[in-house]
N, C-alpha and C positions, 0 to 999 in steps of 0.2 A: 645654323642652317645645314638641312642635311646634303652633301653635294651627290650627286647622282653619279653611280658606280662609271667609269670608265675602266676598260678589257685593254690589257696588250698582251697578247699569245709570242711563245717564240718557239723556236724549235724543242730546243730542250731544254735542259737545266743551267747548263754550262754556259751558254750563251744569253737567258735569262738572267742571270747570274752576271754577268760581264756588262751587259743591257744595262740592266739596274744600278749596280755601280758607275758606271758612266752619266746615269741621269741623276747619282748622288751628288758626283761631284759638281754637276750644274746646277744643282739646287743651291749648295753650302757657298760653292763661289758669286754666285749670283746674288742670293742674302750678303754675303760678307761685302758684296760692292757695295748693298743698297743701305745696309744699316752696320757696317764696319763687326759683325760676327752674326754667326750660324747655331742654330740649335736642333739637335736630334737627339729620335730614342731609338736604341737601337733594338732589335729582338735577335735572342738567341735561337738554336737548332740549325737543321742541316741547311736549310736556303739564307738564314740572316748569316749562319758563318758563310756561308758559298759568296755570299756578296762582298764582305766584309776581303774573304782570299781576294777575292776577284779586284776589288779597292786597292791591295794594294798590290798589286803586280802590272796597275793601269795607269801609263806617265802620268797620263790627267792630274795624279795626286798630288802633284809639284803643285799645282794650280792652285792648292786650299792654301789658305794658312791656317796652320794647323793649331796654332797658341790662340785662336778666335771663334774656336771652335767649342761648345756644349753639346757633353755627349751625356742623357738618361738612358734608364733603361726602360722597357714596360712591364718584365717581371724578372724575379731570379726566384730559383731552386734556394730554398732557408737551408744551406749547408755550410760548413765552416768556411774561413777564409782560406783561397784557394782551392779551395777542392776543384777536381777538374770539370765535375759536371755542375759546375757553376755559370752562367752564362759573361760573367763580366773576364772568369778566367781563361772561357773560351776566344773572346773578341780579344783580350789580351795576345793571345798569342796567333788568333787570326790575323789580326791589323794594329791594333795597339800601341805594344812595345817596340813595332817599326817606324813610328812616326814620331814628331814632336810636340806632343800635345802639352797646355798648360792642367798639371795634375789639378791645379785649383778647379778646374774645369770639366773636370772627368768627375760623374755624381755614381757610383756602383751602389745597389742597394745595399743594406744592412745584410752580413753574416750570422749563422747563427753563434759563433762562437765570439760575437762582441755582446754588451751589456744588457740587449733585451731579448725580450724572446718576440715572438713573431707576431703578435699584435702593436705592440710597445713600438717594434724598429718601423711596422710601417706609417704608424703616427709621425715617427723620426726623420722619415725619406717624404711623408708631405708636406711636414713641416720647411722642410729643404727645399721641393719646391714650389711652397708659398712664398719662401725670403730672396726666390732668385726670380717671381712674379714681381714686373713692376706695372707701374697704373695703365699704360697700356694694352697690357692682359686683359684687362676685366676681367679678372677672376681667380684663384686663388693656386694656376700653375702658368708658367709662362707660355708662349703660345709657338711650339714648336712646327720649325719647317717642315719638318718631315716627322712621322712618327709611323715606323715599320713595325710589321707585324707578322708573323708566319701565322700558317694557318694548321690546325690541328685537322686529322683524318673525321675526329667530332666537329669537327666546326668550331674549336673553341680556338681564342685569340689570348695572347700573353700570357696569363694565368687565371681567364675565366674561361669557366670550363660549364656546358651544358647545364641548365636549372640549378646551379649550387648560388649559395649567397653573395657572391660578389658578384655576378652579374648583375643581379637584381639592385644593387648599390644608385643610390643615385644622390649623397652628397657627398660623400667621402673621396678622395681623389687617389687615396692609396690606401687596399685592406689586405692583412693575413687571410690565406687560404687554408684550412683545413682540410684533410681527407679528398686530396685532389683523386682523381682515377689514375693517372698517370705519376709514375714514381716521382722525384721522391712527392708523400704527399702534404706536406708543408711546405708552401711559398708565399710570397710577397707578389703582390701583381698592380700596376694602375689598372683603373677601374673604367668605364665606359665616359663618366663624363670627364675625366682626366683625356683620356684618347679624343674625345671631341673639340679638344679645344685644339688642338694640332689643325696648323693650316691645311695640310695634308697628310693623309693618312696612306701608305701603301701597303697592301698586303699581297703576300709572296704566297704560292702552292706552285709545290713542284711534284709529279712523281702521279701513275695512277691511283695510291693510296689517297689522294686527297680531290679526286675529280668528285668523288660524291658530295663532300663538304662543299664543295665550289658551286658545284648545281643549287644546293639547297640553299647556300645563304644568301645567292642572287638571283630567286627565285620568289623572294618574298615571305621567306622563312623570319618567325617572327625571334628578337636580338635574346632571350632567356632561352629558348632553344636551341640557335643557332646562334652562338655571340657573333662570329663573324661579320653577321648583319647586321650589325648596331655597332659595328666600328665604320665610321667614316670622318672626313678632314672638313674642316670651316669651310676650305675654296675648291676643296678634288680630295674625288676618292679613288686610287687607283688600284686595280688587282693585276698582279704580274705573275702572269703564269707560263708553263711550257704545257707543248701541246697533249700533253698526256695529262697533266688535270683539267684542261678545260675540253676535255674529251665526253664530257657527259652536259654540257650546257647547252640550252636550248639554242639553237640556229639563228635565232631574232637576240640571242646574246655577242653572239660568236663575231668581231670583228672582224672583218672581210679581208681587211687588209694589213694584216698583223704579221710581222717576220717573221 
């Protein structure tokens, strides 16, 4: 079902940022009461690391338990292991390495410098989350509480990017990207119907670079165009922005009452 876009504006990024991670930790605690562990994807860039900082410099974090926790990702950059502009090395040293996580727990995608190459690993990484899908699911990834996403100055989400083939995907749950626009241009990304099975889906724009994408994708912009638009959650779909990307959305968008 597609849940119908809900808006929260904040000042600006930092406090966006703070925002968000605060309404993270009420998600994963809240799950971890109701079914004893939490599942997220997390996204890399400037606003999933900002949140990720922001997580963990906020008490609240006592609150998780952190061995209960499943953490994917929705795309990483195909570069060795470690590399810095990797997304799982960046959240590593955002939040990661300061907490107690169970490693069995922590799913990073496939490196380019393990055994496959970049079709290969992402068969690898849906196969992984087919085996951590139980009946529940209905379907062949498991059904993530949260599933964040940044949003691209294009409109693109994870590692789908404007009219290239992985958007247009619709059974595959994880595909190599070829010749992305945005360096590097090999990546791994989940795919649209992978992101729809997420109870909720949140997507972040921070920054006037990204007001024009935000117009467009809740405008009614169709999802091969604008992927942004074709990410949404089973039960809520929320966009968190600060006031300078939702500085170009229509007035009958614009939450009235937003911090």
């Amino acid at each position: 079902m597609n849940a119908a876009p809900q808006l929260v504006v904040h000042r600006d990024k930092e406090l966006m940022a703070q925002a968000a991670a605060d309404r993270l930790i009420t998600k994963i605690v809240d799950a971890q009461a109701a079914r004893g562990f939490a599942s997220v994807v997390l996204t890399g860039g400037r606003n999933g690391n900002g949140l990720l900082t922001a997580l963990g410099s906020s008490p609240g974090k006592d609150a998780i338990d952190w061995s209960r926790l499943d953490l994917w990702w929705g795309d990483e950059r195909f570069l060795p292991d470690g590399d810095p502009e990797r997304n799982y090395a960046q959240a590593k040293e955002a939040l990661l390495d300061s907490v107690p996580l169970n490693p069995a727990r922590v799913h990073p995608m496939p490196a380019s410098d393990g055994a496959y190459e970049v079709d290969a690993a992402a068969g690898v990484y849906a196969a992984e989350l087919t085996a951590a899908a139980g009946p529940e699911d209905h379907g062949p990834v498991p059904t993530f509480d949260v599933l964040m996403l940044g949003v691209g100055p294009d409109t693109h989400v994870a590692s789908l990017f404007p009219a290239l083939p992985a958007v247009r995907e619709t059974e595959r749950t994880v595909v190599g990207v070829h010749g992305a626009p945005k360096p590097p241009p090999v990546r791994i990304t989940m795919t649209l119907p992978a992101i729809r099975s997420a109870r909720e889906v949140w997507l972040l724009a921070a920054g006037e670079d990204k007001a024009n994408a935000a117009a467009i994708a809740l405008s009614g912009a169709g999802e091969v165009q604008a992927p942004a638009a074709g990410a949404y959650g089973r039960s809520r779909t929320l966009w968190l922005l600060d006031a300078a990307a939702a500085s170009q959305l229509p007035r009958d968008l614009y939450p009235p009452a937003s911090p």
